[in-house]
C-alpha positions as CSV (number, residue, x, y, z in Angstrom):
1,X,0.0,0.0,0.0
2,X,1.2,3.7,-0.7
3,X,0.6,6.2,2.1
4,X,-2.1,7.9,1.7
5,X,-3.8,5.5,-0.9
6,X,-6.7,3.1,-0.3
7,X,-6.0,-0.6,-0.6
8,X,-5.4,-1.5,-5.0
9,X,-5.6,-5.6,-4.2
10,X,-8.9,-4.5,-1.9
11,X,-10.1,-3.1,-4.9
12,X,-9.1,-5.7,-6.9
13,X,-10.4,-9.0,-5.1
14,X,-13.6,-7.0,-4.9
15,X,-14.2,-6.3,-8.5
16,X,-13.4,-10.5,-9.2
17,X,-16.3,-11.0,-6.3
18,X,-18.5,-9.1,-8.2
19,X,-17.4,-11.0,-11.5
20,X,-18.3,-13.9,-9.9
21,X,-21.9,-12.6,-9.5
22,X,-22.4,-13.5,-13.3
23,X,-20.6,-17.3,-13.3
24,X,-22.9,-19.8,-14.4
25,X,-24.3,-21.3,-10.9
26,X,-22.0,-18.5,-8.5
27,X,-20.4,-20.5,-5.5
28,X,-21.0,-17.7,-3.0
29,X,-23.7,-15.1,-3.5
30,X,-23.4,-11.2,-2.4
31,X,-26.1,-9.1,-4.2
32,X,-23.7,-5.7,-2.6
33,X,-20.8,-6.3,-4.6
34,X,-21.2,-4.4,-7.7
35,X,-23.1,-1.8,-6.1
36,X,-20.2,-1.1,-3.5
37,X,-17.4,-0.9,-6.7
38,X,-19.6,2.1,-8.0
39,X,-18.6,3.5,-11.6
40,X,-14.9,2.1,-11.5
41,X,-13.6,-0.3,-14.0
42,X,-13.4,-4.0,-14.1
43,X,-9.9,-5.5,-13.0
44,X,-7.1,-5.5,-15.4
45,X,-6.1,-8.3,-17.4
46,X,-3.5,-9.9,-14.1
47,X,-6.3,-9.5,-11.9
48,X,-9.1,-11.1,-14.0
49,X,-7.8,-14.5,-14.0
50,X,-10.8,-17.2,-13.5
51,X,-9.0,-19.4,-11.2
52,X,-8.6,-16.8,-8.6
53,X,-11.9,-15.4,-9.3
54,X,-13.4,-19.0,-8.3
55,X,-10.9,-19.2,-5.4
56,X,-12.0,-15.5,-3.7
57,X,-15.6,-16.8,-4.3
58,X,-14.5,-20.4,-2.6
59,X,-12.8,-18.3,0.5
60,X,-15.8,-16.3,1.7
61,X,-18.5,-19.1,0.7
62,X,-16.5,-21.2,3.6
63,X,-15.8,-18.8,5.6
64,X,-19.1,-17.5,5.9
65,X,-20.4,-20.9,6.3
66,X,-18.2,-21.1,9.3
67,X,-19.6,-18.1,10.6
68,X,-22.9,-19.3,10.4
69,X,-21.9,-22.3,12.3
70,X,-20.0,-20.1,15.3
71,X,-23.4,-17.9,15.4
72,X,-25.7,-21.5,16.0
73,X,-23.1,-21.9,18.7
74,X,-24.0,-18.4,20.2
75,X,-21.0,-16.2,19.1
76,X,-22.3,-12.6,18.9
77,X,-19.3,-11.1,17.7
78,X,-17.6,-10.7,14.4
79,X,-14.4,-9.5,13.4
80,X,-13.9,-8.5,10.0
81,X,-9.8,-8.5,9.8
82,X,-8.4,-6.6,6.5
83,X,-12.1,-5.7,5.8
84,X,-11.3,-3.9,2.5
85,X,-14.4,-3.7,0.3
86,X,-16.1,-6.8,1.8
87,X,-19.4,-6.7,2.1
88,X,-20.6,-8.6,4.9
89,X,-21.1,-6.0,7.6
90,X,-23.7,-4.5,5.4
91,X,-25.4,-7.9,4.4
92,X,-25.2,-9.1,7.6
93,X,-28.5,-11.7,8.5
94,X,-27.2,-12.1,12.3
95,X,-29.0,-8.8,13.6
96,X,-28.5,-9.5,17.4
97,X,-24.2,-9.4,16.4
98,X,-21.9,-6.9,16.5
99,X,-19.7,-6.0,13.5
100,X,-15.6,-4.6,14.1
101,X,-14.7,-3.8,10.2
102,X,-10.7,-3.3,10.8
103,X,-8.3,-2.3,8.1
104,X,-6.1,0.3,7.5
105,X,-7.0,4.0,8.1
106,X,-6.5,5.0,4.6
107,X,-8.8,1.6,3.3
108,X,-11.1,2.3,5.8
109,X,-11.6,5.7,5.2
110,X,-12.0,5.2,1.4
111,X,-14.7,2.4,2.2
112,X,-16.9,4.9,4.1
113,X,-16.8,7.3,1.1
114,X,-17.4,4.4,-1.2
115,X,-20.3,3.3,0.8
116,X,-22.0,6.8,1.1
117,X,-21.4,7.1,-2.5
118,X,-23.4,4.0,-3.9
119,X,-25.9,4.6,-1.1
120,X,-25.2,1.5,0.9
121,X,-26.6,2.1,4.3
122,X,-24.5,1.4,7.3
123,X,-25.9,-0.4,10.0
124,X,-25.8,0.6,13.9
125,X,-24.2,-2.6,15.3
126,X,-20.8,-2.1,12.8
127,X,-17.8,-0.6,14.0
128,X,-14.5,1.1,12.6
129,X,-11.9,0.2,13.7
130,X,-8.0,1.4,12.0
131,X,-5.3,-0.5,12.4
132,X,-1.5,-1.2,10.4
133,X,-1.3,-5.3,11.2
134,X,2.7,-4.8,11.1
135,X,2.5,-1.8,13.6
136,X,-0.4,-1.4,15.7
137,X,-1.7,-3.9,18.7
138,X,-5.3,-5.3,17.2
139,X,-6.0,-6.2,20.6
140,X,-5.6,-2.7,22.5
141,X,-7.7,-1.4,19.3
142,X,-9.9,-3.6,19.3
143,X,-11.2,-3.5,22.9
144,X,-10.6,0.7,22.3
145,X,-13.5,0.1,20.0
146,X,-15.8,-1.4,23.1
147,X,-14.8,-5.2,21.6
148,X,-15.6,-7.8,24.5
149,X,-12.4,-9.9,25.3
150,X,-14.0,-12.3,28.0
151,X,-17.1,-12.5,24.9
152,X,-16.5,-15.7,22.1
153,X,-15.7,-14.1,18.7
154,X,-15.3,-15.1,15.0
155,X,-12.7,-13.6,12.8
156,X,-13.0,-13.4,9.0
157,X,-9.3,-12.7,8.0
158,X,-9.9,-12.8,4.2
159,X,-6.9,-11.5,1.7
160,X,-4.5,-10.7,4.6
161,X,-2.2,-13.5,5.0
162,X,-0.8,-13.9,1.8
163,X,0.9,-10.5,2.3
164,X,2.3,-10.2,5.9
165,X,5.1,-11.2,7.6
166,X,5.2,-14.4,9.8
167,X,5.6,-12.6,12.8
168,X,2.3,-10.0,12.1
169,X,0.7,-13.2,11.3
170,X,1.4,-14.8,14.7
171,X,0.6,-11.7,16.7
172,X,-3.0,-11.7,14.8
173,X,-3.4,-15.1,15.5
174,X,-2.7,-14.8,19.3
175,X,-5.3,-12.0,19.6
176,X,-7.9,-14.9,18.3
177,X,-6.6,-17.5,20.6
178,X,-7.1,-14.9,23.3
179,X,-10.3,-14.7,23.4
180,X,-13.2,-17.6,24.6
181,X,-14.0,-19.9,21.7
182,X,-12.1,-17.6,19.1
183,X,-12.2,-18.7,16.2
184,X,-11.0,-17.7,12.5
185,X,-11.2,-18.1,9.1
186,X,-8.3,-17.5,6.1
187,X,-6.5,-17.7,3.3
188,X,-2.8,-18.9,2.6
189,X,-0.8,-19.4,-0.4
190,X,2.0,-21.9,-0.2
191,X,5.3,-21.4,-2.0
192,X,4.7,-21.2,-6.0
193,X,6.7,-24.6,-6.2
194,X,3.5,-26.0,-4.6
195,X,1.1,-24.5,-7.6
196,X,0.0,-26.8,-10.0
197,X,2.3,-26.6,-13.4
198,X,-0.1,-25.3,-15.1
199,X,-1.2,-22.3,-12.5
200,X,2.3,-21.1,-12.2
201,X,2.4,-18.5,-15.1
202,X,-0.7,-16.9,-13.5
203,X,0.6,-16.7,-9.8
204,X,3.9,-14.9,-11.0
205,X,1.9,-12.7,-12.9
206,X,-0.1,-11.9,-9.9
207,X,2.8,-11.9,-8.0
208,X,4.5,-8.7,-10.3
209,X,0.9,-7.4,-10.7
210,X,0.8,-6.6,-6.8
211,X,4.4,-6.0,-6.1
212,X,3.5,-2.8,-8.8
213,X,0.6,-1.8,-6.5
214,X,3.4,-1.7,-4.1
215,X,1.6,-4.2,-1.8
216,X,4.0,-7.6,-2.4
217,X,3.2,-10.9,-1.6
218,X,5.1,-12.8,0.8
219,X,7.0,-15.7,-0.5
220,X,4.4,-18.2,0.6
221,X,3.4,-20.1,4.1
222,X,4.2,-24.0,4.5
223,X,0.5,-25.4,5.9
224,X,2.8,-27.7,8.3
225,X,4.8,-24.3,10.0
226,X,1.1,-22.7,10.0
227,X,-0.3,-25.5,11.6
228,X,2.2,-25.6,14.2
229,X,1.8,-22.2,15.0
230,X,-1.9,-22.3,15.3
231,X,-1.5,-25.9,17.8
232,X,1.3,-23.8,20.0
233,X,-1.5,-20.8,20.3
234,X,-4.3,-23.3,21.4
235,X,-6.0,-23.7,18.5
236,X,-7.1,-27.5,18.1
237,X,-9.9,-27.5,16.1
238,X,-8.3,-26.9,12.5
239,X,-10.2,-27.6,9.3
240,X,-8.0,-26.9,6.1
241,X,-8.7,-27.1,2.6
242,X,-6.4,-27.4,-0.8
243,X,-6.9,-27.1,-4.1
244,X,-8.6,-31.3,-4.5
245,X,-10.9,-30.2,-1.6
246,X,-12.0,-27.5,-3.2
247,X,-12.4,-28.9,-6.3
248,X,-14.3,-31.7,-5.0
249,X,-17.0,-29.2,-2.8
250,X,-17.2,-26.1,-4.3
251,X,-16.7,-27.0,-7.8
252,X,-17.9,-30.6,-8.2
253,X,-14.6,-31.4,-10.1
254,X,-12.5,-34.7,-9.6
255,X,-10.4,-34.0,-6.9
256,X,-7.0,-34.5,-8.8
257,X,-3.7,-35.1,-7.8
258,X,-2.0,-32.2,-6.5
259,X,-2.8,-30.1,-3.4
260,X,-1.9,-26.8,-4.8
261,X,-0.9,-23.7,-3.2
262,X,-4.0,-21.7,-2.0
263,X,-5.7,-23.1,1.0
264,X,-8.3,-21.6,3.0
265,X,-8.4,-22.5,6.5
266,X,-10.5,-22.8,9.6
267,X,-9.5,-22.9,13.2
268,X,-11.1,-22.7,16.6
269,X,-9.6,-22.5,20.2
270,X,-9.9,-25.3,22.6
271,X,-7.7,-24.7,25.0
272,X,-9.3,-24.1,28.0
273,X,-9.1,-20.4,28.8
């Protein structure tokens, strides 16, 4: 991100959600997000390629479905971690939650002109909340913003990973684990090695594509040093799904061979606080 600019990838994985809205049979629905892109234009040609529009679709259809599971339970609130242009807060069916939207101040500001401009309405139970994830403390923010530490909570940390450093992801990852029942959802990319032959081309173009924006992608995240990280923070309840997973649920696709490189990933607390 450049100072004083709003989020380009935000943009971005936006305007390939709102693509999505016209796939034969979309995998996740969200009648907000053209309206919230206003008059700008469609994604340029490194942005627009199909397999990571299905994959942005596949992240917040499962992590939403998570969600929905952590609400049955009785979670009331929702942290929206990175919020960019997602849409959620303002789509929201869970009236009796409360929303924390966190991102950056200059994202954040940008959304709130964005929204007043395409005359999406904002309800009362969502909450700004600015924060850098390599600088700031989320938890002092967040709690700042009247966010209930002793309360369970569910995170949706969408975008984000792929684009921070290990040690901002573990401090994010502690704040969950923090809290009673936490519980989060997100997105990692592997190392390119791990991308199918074919997919390869397309994640190096993304890769020059973002490093441009000047917002570069990390290198990419093993799924066995994640996983040990999230089992030393208390997190034992760990659903994570590759590429033949995906494939298999979302798309109904063989499965294949390879894993691939993007996963998304659930995990839940169970350490007893």
């Amino acid at each position: 991100m450049r100072d004083g600019e709003p989020s380009r990838t935000a943009f971005g994985a936006a305007a390939l959600r709102a693509a999505h809205q016209d796939d034969p049979d979309p995998i996740f629905t969200d009648p907000l997000a053209v309206q919230i892109l206003g008059d700008d234009t469609p994604p340029d040609r490194a942005w627009d390629q199909p397999r990571l529009r299905l994959f942005i679709a596949v992240r917040h259809r499962f992590a939403e479905d998570a969600l929905a599971a952590a609400v049955a339970r009785g979670t009331r609130q929702v942290v929206v971690l990175g919020a960019g242009l997602d849409t959620f807060a303002y789509r929201n069916p869970y009236a009796d939650t409360r929303v924390f939207e966190v991102d950056h101040p200059a994202t954040g500001g940008w959304k709130r002109e964005r929204l007043a401009e395409t005359g999406i309405d904002v309800p009362a139970n969502v909450t700004y909340v600015a924060v850098d994830f390599e600088r700031d403390a989320l938890a002092a923010r967040l709690t700042a913003a009247g966010f209930d530490v002793t309360r369970p909570a569910f995170f949706l940390w969408l975008g984000v990973v792929p684009y921070l450093s290990v040690d901002a992801i573990r401090a994010t990852l502690a704040v969950v684990a923090s809290v009673p029942d936490g519980e989060v959802a997100l997105d990692y990319v592997r190392p390119v090695d791990r991308a199918p032959a074919e997919a390869r081309a397309a994640r190096q173009e993304l890769v020059a594509n973002v490093a441009g924006l000047g917002e570069p992608l990390q290198p990419g995240l093993e799924s066995e040093e994640l996983h040990a990280m999230l089992a030393e923070l208390g997190f034992g309840d760990v659903e994570d799904v590759g590429r033949r997973e995906i494939r298999s649920r979302y798309l109904g696709l063989p499965p294949g061979d390879a894993d691939g490189d993007a996963h998304v990933l659930r995990a839940r607390v169970t350490r007893p606080g």
